[in-house]
N, C-alpha and C positions, 0 to 999 in steps of 0.2 A: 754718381759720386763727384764732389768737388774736384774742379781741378785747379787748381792756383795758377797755373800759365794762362786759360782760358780770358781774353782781357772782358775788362767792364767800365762801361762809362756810369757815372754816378749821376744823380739828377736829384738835390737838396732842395729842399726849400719850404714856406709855411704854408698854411693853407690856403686854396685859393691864387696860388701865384702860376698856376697854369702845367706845373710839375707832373701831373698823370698822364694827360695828355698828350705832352711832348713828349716825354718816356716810351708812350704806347707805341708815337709814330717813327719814331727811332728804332727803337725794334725792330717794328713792321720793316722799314726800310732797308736797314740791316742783317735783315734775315735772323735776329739774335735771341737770344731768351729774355721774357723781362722779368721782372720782380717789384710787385706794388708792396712792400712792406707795411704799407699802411693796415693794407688790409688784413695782414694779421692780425695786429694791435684791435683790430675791430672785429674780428670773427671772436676774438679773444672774449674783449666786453663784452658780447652778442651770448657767448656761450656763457657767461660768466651770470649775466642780466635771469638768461632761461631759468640758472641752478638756483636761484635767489642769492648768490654769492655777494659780499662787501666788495666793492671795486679800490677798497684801501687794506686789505687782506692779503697783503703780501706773500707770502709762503704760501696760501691756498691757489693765490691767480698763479704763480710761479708754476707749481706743480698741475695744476691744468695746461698753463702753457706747453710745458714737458709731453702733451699726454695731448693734445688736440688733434682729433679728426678734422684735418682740413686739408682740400684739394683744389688746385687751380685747373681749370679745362681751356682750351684755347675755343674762340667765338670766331669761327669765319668767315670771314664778310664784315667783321662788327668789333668797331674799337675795343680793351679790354679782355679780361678774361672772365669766367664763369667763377665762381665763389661757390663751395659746396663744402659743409659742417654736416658728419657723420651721413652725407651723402643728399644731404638737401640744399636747392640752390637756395641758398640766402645772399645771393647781389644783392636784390633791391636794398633790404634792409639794412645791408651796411651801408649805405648812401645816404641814410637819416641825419640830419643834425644831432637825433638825440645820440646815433651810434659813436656819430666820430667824437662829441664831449665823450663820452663816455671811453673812447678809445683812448682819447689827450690823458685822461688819467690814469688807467692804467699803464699805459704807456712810459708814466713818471716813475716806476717802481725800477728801483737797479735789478732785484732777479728776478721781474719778468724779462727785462730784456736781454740779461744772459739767457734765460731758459731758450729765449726765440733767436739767437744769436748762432747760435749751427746752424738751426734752420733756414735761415734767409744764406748763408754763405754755402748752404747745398744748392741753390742756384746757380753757381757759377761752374757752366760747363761752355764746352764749344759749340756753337763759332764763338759766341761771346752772351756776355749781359750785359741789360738795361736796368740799374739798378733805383729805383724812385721810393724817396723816402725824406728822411728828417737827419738821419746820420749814417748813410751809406757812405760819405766819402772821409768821416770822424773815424768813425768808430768800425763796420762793419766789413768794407774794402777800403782802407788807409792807405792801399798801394795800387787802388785802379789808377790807370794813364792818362785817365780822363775824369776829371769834377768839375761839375756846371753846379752852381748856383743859383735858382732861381726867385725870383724875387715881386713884389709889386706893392703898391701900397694898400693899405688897409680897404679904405673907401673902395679901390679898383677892387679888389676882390672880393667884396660884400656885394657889390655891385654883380659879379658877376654869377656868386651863389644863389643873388634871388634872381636872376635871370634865367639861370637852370633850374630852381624850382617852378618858377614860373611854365616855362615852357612844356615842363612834367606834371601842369595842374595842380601844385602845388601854391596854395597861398602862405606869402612869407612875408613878415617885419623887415624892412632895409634897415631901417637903423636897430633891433635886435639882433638880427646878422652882424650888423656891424661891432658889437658891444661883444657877441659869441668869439670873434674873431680875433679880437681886441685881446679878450680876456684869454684864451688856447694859444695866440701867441704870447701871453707874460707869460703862465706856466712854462710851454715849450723850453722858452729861452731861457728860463731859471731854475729846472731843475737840474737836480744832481748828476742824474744818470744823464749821459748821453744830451748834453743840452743843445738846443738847435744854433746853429753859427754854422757859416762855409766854414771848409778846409783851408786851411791858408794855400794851396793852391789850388784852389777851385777858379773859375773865371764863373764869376758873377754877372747875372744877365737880368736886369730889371724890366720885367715884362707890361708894364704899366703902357697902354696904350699902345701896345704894339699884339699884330696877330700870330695865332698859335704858328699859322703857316712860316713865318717869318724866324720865330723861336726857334722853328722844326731845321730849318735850312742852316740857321749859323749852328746851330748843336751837330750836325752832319757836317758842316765844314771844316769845324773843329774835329770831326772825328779824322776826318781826309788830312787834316794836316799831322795830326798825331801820329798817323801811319796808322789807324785803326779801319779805315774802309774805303782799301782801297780803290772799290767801283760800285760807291754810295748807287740804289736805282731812284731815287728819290726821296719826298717823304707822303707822296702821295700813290706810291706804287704798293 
């Protein structure tokens, strides 16, 4: 059950700007619950893709949102959580390029994202949440104590997408990367629902040449000074 005194740090930002990651190790660190939002929005399209559904069928994707089998597991030892739709792990495939387009636009619809909008704030229990997304600190928690904004440039995070596919034997396009990127941040930022911009008091933290390690420690510092933790164990504990 939600509880609303439960606090949450919020972790904004586009794709790419390093925002899962640090999310994950904040948590970790924290002892706290996190929350990938994203990955709803993508289990969403992923279930949506199966039914042969229109991902511009609003009322349809709404009322599946409503109704979605889906479950996080915690992995331990192993950054992230486990992703399971009606009890099958589908990670890998939401980690696709083709999922996450495919996420960015459903995503755009106003009553999919009420429909998912209880859902992501039954997250919020004790000790606390980590909450990583696109408008956790807008729209979904408006009163966490804590909003980081993260950020980086285009080129930086195309860069770093084909580096992870790369490294997952995937062969990728850098400059189609970079066009994919280009193009899910115009949508992001321009549509109706829910459009992506920090909070006006988020502290915005431009990740562009700097390591996650680095990210990890001033987002914990920030939490120490909030009065939200108060005997941080690190971010690599």
């Amino acid at each position: 059950m939600t509880d609303e005194k439960a606090p949450v740090i919020t972790v904004d930002g586009p794709s790419g700007s390093g925002k899962g990651t640090v999310s994950q190790r904040v948590a970790r660190a924290l002892g706290w619950r996190l929350l990938d939002s994203g990955a709803l929005y993508r289990v969403l399209a992923l279930a949506a893709r199966r039914r042969g559904l229109a991902l511009d069928d609003e009322p349809v994707l709404a009322a599946l949102a409503g109704a979605l089998d889906v479950a996080f597991e915690e992995r331990p030892g192993e950054e992230g959580v486990r992703v399971l739709l009606g009890g099958e792990d589908v990670t890998g495939e939401l980690r696709t390029e083709a999922c996450g387009e495919a996420a960015s636009r459903v995503a755009a619809l106003p009553a999919v994202r009420e429909a998912l909008l209880g859902r992501q704030r039954a997250f919020r229990v004790p000790p606390g949440l980590v909450a990583d997304g696109r408008d956790m600190g807008t729209v979904v928690f408006p009163d966490a104590p804590l909003k980081i904004y993260l950020t980086a440039s285009a080129d930086e995070r195309a860069r770093r997408r084909w580096r992870q596919l790369r490294a997952q034997g995937v062969e990728a396009d850098l400059a189609a990367l970079y066009r994919e990127i280009a193009a899910r941040d115009a949508r992001d930022a321009s549509r109706k629902a829910s459009p992506l911009r920090p909070a006006a008091d988020a502290v915005q933290i431009d990740t562009t040449g700097i390591g996650i390690e680095e990210v990890v420690a001033r987002v914990l510092a920030l939490a120490a000074e909030a009065g939200l933790a108060p005997a941080v164990r690190g971010a690599g504990s």
